[in-house]
N, C-alpha and C positions, 0 to 999 in steps of 0.2 A: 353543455346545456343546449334542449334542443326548443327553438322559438318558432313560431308560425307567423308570415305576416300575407297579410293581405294587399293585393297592387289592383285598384280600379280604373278602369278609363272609359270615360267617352268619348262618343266624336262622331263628326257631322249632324253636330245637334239643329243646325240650321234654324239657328234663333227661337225653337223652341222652349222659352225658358220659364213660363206658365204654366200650368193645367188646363190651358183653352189655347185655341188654334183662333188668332185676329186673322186672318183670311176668311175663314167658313164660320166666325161666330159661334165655336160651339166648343163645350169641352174638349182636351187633349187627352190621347192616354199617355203622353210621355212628358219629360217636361225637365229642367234642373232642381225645380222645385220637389218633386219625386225624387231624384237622385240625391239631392241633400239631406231628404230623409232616410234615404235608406244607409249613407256613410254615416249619420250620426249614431244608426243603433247599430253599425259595424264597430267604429269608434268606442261607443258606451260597451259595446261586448268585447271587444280585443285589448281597447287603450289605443291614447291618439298615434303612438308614437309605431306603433302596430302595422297601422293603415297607410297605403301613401295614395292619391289622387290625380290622376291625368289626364288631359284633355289632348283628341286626336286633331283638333283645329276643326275648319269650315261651321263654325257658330256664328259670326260678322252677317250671314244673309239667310234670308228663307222666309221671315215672319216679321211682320211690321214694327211690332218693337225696336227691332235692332235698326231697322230702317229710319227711323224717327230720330234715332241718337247716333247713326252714323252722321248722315246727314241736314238735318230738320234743324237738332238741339243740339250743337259741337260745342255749346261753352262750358256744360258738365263735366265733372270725372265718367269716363262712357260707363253705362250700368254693368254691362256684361263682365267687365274687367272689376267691376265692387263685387259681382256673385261671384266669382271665383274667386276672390279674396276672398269672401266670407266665408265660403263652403271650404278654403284652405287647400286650394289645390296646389300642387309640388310644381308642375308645370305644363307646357300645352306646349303644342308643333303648329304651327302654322299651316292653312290649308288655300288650298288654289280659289276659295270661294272668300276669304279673308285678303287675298292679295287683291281679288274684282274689286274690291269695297275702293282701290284707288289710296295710293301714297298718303292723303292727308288724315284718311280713317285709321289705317294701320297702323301708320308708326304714333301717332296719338293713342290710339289700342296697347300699343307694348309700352309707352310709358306709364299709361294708367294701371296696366295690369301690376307694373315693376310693384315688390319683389318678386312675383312670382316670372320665371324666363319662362319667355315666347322664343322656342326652339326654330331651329331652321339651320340643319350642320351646310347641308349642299346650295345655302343661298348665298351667294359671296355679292359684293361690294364693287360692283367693275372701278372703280376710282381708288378701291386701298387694297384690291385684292382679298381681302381676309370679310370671315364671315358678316353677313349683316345683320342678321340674326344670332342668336346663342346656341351655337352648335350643339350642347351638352349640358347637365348640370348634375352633380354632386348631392345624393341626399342618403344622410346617414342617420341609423334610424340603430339605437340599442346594439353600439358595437358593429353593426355592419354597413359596408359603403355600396350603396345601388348608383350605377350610373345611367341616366337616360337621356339616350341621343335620339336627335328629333332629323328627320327629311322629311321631302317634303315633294309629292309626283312632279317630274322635271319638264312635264308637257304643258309649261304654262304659258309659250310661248307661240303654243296652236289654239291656245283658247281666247287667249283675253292682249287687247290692245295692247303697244309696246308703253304708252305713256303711266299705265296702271303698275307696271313695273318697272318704269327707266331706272338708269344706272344697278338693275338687278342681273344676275345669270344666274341659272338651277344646274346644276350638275349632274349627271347620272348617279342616281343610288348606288350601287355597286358601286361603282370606282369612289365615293365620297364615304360610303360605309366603312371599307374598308381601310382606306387611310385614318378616318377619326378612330375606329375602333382600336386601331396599331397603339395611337397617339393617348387614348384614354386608359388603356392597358399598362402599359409605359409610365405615365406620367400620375394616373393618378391610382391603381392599383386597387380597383373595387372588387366588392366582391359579386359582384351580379352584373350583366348590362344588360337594360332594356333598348330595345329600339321604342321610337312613337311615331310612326311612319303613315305620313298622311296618303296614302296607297297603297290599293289593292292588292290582292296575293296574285291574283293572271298573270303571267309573261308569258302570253303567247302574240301579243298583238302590238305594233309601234304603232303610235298615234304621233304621225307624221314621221320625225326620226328620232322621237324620243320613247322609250318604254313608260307607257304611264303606268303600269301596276307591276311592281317589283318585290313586292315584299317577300315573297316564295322566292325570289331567285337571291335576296340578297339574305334568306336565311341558309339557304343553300351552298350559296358558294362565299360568303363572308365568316368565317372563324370568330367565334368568342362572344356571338351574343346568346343568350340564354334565354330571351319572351322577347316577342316582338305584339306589339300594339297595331294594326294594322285598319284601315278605314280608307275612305274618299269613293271606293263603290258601291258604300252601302249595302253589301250581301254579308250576311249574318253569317259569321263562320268558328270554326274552332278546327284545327289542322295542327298535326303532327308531323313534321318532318323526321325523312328516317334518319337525321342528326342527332335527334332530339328535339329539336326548339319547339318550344309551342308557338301557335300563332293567333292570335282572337281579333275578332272584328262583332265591334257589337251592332253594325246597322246602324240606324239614323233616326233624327227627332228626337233623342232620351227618354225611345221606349225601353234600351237593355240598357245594362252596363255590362262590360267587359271586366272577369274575374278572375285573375290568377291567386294561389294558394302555393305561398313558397315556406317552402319547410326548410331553413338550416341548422347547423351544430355547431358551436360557437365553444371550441375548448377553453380551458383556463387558462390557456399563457393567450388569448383572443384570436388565435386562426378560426376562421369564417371557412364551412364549407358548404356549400349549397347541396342539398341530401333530395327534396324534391321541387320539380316546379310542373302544378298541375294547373288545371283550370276550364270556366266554362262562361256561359254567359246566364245574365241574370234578370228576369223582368223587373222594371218599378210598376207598371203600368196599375196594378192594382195597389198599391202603397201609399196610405194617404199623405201628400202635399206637406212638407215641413212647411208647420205653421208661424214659425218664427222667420223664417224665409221670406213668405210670401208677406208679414207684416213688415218687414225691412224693406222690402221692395214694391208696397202699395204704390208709392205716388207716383213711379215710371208705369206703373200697369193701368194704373187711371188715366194716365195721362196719355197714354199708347194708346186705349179703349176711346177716348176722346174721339181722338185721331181717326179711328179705324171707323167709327161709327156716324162718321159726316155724312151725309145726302148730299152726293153730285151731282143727281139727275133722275130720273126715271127709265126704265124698259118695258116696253109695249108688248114684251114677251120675253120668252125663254133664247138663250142663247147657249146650248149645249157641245160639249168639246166631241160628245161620245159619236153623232154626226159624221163629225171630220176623218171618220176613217174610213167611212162608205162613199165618199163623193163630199161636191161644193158643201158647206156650212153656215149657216149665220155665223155661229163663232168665228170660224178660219175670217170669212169677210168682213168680220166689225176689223181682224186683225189686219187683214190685207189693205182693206182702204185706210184707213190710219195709216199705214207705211208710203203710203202712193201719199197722199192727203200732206202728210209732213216732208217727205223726201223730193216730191215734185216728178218721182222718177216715173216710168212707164209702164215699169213690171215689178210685182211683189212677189219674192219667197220669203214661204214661212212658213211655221209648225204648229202643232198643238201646245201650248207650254203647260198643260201637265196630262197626268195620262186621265183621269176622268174629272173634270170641272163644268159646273154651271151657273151664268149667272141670269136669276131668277126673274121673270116678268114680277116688276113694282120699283120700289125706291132703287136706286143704284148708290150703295156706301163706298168710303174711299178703300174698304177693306175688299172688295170685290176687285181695284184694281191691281190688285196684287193675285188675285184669282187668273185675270189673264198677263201679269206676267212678274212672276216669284223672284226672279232677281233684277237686278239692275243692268241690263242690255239697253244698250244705245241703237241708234241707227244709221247703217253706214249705206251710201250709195256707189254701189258699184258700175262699170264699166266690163259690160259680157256679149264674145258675139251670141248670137242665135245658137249656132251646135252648142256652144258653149251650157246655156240656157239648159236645150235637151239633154246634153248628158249630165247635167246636173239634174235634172229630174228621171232622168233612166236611173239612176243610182240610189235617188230617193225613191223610189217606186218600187225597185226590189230589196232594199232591207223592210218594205212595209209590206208588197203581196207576195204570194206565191204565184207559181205557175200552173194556170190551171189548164187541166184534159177535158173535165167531165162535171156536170153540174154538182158533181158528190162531192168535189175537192172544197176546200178549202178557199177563201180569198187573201185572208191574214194569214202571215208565218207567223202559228204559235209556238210558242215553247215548249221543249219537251223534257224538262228538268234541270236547265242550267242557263238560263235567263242572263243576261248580259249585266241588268241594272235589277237592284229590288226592290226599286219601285214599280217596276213597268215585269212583274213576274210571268203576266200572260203570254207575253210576247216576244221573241227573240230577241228585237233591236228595242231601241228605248225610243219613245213616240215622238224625243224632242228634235230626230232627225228624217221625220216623215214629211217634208217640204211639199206644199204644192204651191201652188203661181196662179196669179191673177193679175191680172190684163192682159191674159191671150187666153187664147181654146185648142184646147186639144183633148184630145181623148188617149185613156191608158188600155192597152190590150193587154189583159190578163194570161192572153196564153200566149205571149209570146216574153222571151228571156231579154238580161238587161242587154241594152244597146238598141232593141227596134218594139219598146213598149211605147214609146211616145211618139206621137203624131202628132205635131202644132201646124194649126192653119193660118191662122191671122191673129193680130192683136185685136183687143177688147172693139176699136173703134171699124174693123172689118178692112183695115190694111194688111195686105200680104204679112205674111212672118218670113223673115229672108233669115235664112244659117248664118250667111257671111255678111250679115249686118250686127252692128252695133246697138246694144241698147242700153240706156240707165236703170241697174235694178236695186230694190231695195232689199237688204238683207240685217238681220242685227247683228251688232261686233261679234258677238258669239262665232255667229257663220262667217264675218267677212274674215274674220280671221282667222278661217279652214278649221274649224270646233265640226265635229263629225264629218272631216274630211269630203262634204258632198261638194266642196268649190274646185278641192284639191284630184283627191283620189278619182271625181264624179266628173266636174267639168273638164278637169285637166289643165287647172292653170298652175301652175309652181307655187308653191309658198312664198320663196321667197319673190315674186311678183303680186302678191296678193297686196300689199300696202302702195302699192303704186297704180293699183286698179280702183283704186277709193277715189273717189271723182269730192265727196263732203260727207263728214258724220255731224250727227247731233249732237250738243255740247252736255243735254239731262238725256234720261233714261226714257221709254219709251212708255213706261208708267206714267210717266208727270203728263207725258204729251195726249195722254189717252184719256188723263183726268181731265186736262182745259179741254179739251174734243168734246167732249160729254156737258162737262160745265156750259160751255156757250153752245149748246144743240138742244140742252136740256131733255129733250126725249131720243131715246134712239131704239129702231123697228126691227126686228130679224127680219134679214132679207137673205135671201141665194139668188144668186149669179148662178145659173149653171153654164162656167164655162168650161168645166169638163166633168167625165164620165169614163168612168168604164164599161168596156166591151172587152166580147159581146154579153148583150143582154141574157140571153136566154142561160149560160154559163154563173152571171152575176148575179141578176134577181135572188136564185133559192140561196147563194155561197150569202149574199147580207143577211138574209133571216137568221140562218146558222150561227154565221160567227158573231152578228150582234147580241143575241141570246149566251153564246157559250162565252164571250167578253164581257159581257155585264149582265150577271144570270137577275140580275133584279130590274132589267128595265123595263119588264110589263108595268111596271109601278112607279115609273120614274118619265 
């Protein structure tokens, strides 16, 4: 007898779980709400038992709702973990933006969500050794047994503070696949195995000394899985390896879902043979909002909308991210003085935290502050000499310009079909590792390569800038703790000496602190500091017309 079933997954929906985006106040085209519609007319067309549901992790952060019931409202069952119950999903993998949310969100998250397993084969337990998460789980569906094992990118220990993970280790994919895969072959004799793999297919690049996107190599060199689920880069894929395996990655926000279409042949004494496994990816974007959904989950979205729609303050003007890639900004410096302003310390790096945002001259809502910054970063002060400083910014200078000959060139390294992140598809590198500095001056020479683009003269106050001095800078956990290697790779201090260069961090996120900033200033002015520039001029001038136009072909009108 030959059956069809259908396997869906999300992932990296990053709390989009509406048809409106609480940041920018405006409708969503993705949403959970859309993907529950579109599994229930899979459902009504196949039969439940047809269908199975999974989630690739990283849902815990991105959009204020989640934010609100992470930490705001903890004495609830958490919402996100009722919507997956309700929409019936098989199970989820845990993703590196789920583990930031901090020990007392999560493991509260994997109770609420129980029964549904919150996977995680390669997270083990340093205090019992064995997994701390649910390596696997078992779901049989009309005669045949799918198994889905869950990992989870192992580089979590470049990205995010040890405390958010204590008593955790990540394990290499590879080496963890392949021992469960041995284990669940063995022991439980399914007839299919999925991976849920919260990482990319790349393995071309370690971030620090761990491979963060492995999903290509551990379809490649791991025996016996058959669809891997793949996510955490957010590039939209569909890949065939010459093994076979498929591989799908549906991008982020729950504008796609990820589709596989397995065909097996189920003889009469019940041998299970898998005959095909195809697949693709699927829009909801136009699919209207299950209505029954969105009436289950009215008083968390009133309640979020509350929230998000406060009046903190006023702005006496526009405070634009798109600025910040030409030279100083109001944006960069509302963010820069905030970090000096809380940290006490002497010098600010920082980035853009998204690729195009702005927040509007009038009212300032608390949904704006989530405009300048989408997750929950803290603020750590570090301890850097001077070179140190510079070759942290030689490093951020050239994953953001090129090198220019001639006023024809380019100033931006844009992309030329295979973009790093898919959010940031213009551009080679992703803008959240475009760091400039404030409280000194210097200038970036566009024509010259990294190691001799920066020239710093003096700090903000017109004291010398010494190499071989010491200074307190502020950075957020992200970066202190080498998240695009510009501390590591750039300034050249070790990893493992980065937790011992933290002089104090903040105990809330740099959101809360930006909120009371605003609260007790009540108006706040775009201002620039120009305390640096690129040269030469004559090279620069025409390359910003260029590339602002060809970066944001709409901003005559913005």
């Amino acid at each position: 007898m030959r059956k069809i079933f259908k396997i869906v997954a999300t992932g990296d929906v990053h709390g989009m779980l509406y048809p409106y985006d609480f940041t920018s106040l405006t409708p969503a085209s993705g949403s959970l709400a859309r993907v529950s519609a579109y599994v229930s007319s899979l459902r009504s067309r196949l039969g439940d038992s047809r269908v199975l549901l999974l989630d690739n992790g990283d849902i815990l952060q991105g959009q204020p709702p989640v934010y609100f019931y992470n930490f705001l409202d903890t004495t609830v069952t958490h919402p996100v973990a009722r919507m997956l119950r309700y929409m019936r999903y098989d199970a989820q993998t845990v993703g590196n933006h789920d583990i930031e949310t901090g020990h007392p969100v999560y493991d509260r998250y994997r109770a609420d969500l129980s029964p549904i397993p919150l996977l995680g084969a390669n997270v083990t337990d340093t205090s019992t050794g064995r997994p701390y998460f649910t390596p696997y789980t078992i779901i049989e569906r009309e005669g045949v047994r799918f198994a889905v094992l869950g990992l989870l990118t192992p580089a979590i220990p470049a990205w995010l503070p040890a405390p958010l993970w204590s008593g955790l280790d990540v394990e290499p994919m590879v080496e963890s696949a392949r021992r469960w895969v041995e284990h669940i072959r063995h022991t439980e004799h399914p007839d299919m195995i999925i991976g849920l793999f919260h990482s990319g297919y790349e393995s071309t690049h370690l971030t620090w000394r761990w491979l963060e996107n492995a999903s290509g190599l551990v379809a490649r060199e791991v025996e016996g899985i058959d669809l891997i689920f793949m996510g955490h880069d957010h590039l939209r894929a569909v890949r065939r390896e010459s093994s076979g395996v498929l591989l799908l990655n549906p991008g982020a926000h729950a504008r796609l879902v990820a589709e596989a279409t397995v065909t097996v042949d189920i003889a009469p004494d019940g041998r299970v043979a898998i005959l095909d496994v195809d697949g693709d990816l699927v829009s909801v974007a136009d699919i209207e909002p299950d209505a029954r959904f969105l009436a289950e989950f009215e008083p968390e979205r009133a309640r979020s909308l509350q929230l998000v729609e406060r009046v903190i303050g006023q702005a006496e003007g526009d405070f634009s991210i798109r600025d910040s890639y030409f030279g100083p900004s109001a944006f960069m410096e509302l963010i820069h003085t905030l970090q000096l302003e809380v940290s006490g310390a002497q010098i600010s790096l920082a980035s853009p935290t998204s690729f195009d945002a702005t927040l509007r001259r009038g009212p300032l809502r608390m949904s704006d502050m989530f405009t300048l910054y989408r997750y929950e970063n803290q603020l750590c002060t570090l301890r850097m000499t001077g070179r140190e400083i510079k070759n942290h910014l030689e490093m951020s200078y050239n994953l953001w310009t090129a090198v220019m000959h001639s006023p024809s060139d380019p100033l931006l390294k844009f992309a030329s079909g295979n973009p790093v992140k898919g959010d940031y598809a213009h551009l080679i590198n992703p803008t959240y590792n475009f760091d400039s500095a404030y409280g000194i001056n210097y200038t970036v020479d566009v024509t010259r390569p990294q190691g001799s683009k920066i020239e710093i003269s003096t700090l903000s106050d017109g004291t010398p800038f010494d190499l071989d001095s010491e200074y307190e800078v502020a950075v957020n956990t992200y970066r202190a703790n080498g998240g695009g290697e510009l501390l590591t790779r750039g300034a050249g201090i070790p990893n493992d000496e980065l937790s011992a260069r933290i002089v104090r961090s903040t105990p809330l996120d740099l959101r809360y602190y930006l909120m009371k900033a605003i609260e007790r200033k009540g108006t706040i002015r775009p201002t620039v500091t120009h305390n640096w520039r690129f040269i030469p001029d004559t090279l620069v001038a025409p390359a910003i017309a260029r590339d602002r136009a060809r970066l944001f072909p709409d901003s005559a009108t913005k």
